[in-house]
C-alpha positions as CSV (number, residue, x, y, z in Angstrom):
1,X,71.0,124.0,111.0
2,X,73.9,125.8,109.5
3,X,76.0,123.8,106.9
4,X,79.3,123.2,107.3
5,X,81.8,124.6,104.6
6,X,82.6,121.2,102.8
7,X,78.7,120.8,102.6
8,X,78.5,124.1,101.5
9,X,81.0,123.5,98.9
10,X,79.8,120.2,97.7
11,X,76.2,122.1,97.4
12,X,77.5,125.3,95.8
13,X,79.7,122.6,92.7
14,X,76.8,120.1,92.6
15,X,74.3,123.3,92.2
16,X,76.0,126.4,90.0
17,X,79.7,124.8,88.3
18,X,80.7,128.3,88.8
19,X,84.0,128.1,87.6
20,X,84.7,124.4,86.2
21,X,83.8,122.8,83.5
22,X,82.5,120.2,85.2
23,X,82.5,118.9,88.2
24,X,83.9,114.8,88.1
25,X,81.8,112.3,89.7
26,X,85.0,111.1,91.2
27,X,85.8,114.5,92.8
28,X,82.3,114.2,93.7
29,X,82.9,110.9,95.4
30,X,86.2,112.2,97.1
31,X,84.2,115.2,98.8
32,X,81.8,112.7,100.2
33,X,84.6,110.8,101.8
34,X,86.3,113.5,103.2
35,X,82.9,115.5,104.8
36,X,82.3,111.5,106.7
37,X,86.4,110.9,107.4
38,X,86.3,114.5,109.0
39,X,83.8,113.6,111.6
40,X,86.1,111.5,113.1
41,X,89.6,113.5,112.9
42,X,87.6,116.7,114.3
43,X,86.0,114.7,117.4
44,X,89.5,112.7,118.0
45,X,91.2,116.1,118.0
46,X,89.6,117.5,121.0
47,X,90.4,114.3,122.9
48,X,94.2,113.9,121.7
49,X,95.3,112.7,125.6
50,X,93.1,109.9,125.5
51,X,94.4,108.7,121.9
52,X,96.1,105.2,121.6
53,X,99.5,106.4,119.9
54,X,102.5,103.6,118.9
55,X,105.5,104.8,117.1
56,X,107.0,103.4,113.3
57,X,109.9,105.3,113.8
58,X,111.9,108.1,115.3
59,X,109.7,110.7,113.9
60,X,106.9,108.7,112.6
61,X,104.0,107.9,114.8
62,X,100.3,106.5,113.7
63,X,97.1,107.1,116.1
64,X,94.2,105.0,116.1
65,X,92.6,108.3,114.7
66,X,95.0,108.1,111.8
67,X,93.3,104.2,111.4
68,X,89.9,105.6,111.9
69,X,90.0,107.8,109.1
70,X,91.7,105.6,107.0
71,X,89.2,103.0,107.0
72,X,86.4,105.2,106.8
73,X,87.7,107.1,103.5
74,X,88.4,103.8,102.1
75,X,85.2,102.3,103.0
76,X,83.2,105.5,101.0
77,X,85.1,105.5,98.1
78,X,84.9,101.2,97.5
79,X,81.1,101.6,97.8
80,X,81.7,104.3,94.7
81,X,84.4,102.7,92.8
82,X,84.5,98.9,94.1
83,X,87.4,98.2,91.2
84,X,89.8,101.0,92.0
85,X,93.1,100.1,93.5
86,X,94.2,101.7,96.6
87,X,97.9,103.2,98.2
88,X,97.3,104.5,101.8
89,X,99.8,105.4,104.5
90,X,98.8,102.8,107.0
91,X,97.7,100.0,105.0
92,X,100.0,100.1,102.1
93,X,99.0,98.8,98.5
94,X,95.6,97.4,97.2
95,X,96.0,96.4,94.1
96,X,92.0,95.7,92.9
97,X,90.6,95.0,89.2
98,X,91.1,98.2,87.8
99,X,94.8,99.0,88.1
100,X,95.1,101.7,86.0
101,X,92.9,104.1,88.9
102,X,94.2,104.1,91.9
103,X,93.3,106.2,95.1
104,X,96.3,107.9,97.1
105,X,95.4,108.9,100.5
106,X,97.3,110.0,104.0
107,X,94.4,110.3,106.8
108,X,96.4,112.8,108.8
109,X,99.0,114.1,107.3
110,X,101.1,116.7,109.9
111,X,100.5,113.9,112.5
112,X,103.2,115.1,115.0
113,X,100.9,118.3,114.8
114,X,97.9,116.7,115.8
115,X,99.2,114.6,118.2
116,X,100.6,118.1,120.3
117,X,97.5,119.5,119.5
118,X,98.8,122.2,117.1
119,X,95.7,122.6,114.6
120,X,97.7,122.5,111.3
121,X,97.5,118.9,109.4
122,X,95.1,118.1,107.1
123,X,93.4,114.9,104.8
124,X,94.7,114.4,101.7
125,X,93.2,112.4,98.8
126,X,94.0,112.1,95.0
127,X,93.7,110.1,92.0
128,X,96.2,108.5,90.0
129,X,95.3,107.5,86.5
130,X,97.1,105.9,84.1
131,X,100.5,107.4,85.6
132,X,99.2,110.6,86.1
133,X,97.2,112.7,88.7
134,X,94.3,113.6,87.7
135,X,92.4,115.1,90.7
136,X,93.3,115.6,94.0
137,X,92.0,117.2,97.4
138,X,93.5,118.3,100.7
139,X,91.1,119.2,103.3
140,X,92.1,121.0,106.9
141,X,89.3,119.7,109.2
142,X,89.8,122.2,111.7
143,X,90.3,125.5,109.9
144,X,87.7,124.2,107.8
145,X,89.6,124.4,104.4
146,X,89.3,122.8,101.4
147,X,91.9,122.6,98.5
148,X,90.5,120.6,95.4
149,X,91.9,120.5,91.5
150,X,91.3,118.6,88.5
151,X,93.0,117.9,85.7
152,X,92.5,120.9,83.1
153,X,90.0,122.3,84.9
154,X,91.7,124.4,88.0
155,X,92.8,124.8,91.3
156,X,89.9,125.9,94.2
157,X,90.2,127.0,97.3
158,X,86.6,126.5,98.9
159,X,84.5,128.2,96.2
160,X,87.1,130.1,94.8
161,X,89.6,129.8,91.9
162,X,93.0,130.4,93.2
163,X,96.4,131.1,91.8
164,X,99.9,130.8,92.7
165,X,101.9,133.8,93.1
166,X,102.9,136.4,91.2
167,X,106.2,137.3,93.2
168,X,109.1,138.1,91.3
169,X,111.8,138.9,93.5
170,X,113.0,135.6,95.4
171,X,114.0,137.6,98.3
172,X,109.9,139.2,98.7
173,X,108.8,135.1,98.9
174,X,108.0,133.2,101.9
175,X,109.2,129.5,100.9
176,X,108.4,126.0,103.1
177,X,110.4,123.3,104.0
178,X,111.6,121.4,106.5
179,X,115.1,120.9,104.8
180,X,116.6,124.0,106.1
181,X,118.9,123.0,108.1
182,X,120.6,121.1,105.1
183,X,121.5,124.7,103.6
184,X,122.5,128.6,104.5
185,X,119.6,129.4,103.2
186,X,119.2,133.7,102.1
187,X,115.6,133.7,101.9
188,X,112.6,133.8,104.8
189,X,111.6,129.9,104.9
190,X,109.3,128.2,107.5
191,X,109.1,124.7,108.7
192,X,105.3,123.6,109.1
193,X,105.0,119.7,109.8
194,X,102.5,119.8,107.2
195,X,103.6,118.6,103.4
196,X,100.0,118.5,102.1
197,X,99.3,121.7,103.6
198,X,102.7,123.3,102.3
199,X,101.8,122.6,98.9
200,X,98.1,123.9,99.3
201,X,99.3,127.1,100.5
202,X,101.9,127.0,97.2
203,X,98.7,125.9,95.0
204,X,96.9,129.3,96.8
205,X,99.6,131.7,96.5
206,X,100.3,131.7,100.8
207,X,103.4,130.2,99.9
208,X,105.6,131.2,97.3
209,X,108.0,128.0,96.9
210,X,108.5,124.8,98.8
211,X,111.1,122.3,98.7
212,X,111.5,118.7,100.7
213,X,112.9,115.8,99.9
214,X,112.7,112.0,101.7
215,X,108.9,112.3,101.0
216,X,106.4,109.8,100.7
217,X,103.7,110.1,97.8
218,X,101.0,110.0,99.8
219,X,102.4,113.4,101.3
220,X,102.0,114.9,98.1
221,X,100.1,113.7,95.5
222,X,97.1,116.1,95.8
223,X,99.9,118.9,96.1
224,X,101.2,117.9,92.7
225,X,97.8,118.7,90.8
226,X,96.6,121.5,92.9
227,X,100.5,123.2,91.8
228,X,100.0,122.5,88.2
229,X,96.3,123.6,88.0
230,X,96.7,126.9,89.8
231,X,99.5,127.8,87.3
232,X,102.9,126.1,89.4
233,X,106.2,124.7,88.3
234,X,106.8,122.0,89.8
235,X,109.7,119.4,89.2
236,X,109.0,116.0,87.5
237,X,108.0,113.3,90.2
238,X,108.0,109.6,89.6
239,X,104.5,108.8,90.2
240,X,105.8,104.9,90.3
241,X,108.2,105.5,93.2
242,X,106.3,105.7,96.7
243,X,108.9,106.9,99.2
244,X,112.2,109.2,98.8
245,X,110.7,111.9,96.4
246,X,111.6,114.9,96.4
247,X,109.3,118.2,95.6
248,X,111.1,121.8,94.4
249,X,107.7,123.7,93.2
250,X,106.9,127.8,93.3
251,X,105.5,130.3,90.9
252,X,107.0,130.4,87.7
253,X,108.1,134.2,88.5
254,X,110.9,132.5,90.4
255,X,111.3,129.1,89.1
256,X,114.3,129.5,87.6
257,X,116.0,131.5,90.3
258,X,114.6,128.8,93.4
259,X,116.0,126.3,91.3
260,X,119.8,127.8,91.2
261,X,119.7,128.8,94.7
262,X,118.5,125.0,95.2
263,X,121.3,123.7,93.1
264,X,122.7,121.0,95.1
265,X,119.5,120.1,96.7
């Protein structure tokens, strides 16, 4: 029976370390959660009119799929790391033992996306140590993508090291966000649904900047490492705050220029 690509990629890291130094054994553990918390996103996916759906807000909404997975990533990485602390979308803050470590995850992040059946969201799952992120993953279960970074050690797309960028010329770069309508923007931008995703594509070089604010840490946290390790700037983020951040990140090429034309943002 054929593999599927996260098996393949937890096979290929456990087997060669191609690239990294080492692989973590809580990357390790995060992989595993994701290949059992995909299961249940993929299978809820092709059954999206039958889905239980209540709404938080005007534009928030929350699925029993988005519970599912939840639950299931939390239970896979307490039976690995019973002490860590946890901040999830849907259940909030679990402050355990071990404070200092603490698991970030959003289930489905680009809900509005899954919920009209647009395949474009994605799971998203980091590490925060001691007040910095240290590793961090974003997986799309239904293009069967996988973006994963560590702390000195690099940005991977599947088995592959990836890169930001190398644009120079702001007006060549395709930037995300879902801000635009906030400015007369001069530059080709697109609006996704997708934060994790956004910053992924940044990390991988599909993107060439994004930009959002009124964000929720969750959204991003993975994004912030998988920036930095594939050679990103990225602006300084209060890993203490939980909602209201805001993200301006690109290749360095054009850091300086995105960040002028971003001025009042």
């Amino acid at each position: 029976m054929k593999l599927s690509l996260i098996q393949e990629v937890w096979s290929t890291l456990k087997k060669f370390n191609i690239y990294m130094k080492s692989i973590s054994a809580n990357l390790n553990v995060m992989i595993k959660a994701i290949e059992k918390a995909s299961k249940v996103i993929i299978r809820d996916f092709g059954e999206i009119e039958k889905l239980q759906v209540s709404k938080k807000g005007p534009t928030d909404f929350v699925t029993n799929s988005d519970l599912k997975v939840e639950k299931t990533i939390i239970e896979q990485l307490k039976k690995a790391r019973p002490t860590f602390s946890f901040l999830s979308e849907e259940s909030g803050i679990e402050n355990n033992k071990d404070k200092n470590n603490t698991w970030i995850i959003d289930p489905i992040d680009g809900t509005v996306n899954f919920l009209h059946g647009v395949p474009h969201f994605a799971i998203s799952v980091a590490l925060k140590s001691n007040d910095e992120i240290v590793s961090g993953l974003i997986y799309d279960p239904i293009k069967d993508e996988m973006f994963f970074a560590e702390k000195n050690n690099g940005a991977f797309f599947n088995n592959h090291r990836i890169r930001v960028s190398s644009k120079n010329n702001i007006n060549d770069c395709l930037f995300a966000t879902n801000n635009s309508s906030k400015f007369n923007l001069d530059f080709p931008n697109r609006k996704t649904g997708c934060a994790a995703l956004d910053m992924a594509y940044v990390a991988s070089g599909r993107f060439d900047g994004y930009f959002q604010d009124n964000l929720n840490l969750w959204d991003i946290a993975a994004g912030i490492i998988l920036i930095k390790e594939a050679g990103g700037i990225i602006n300084d983020i209060d890993l203490n705050s939980n909602k209201n951040i805001k993200v301006i990140a690109s290749n360095p090429n054009i850091s300086s220029k995105f960040q002028e034309k971003l001025s009042n943002f």
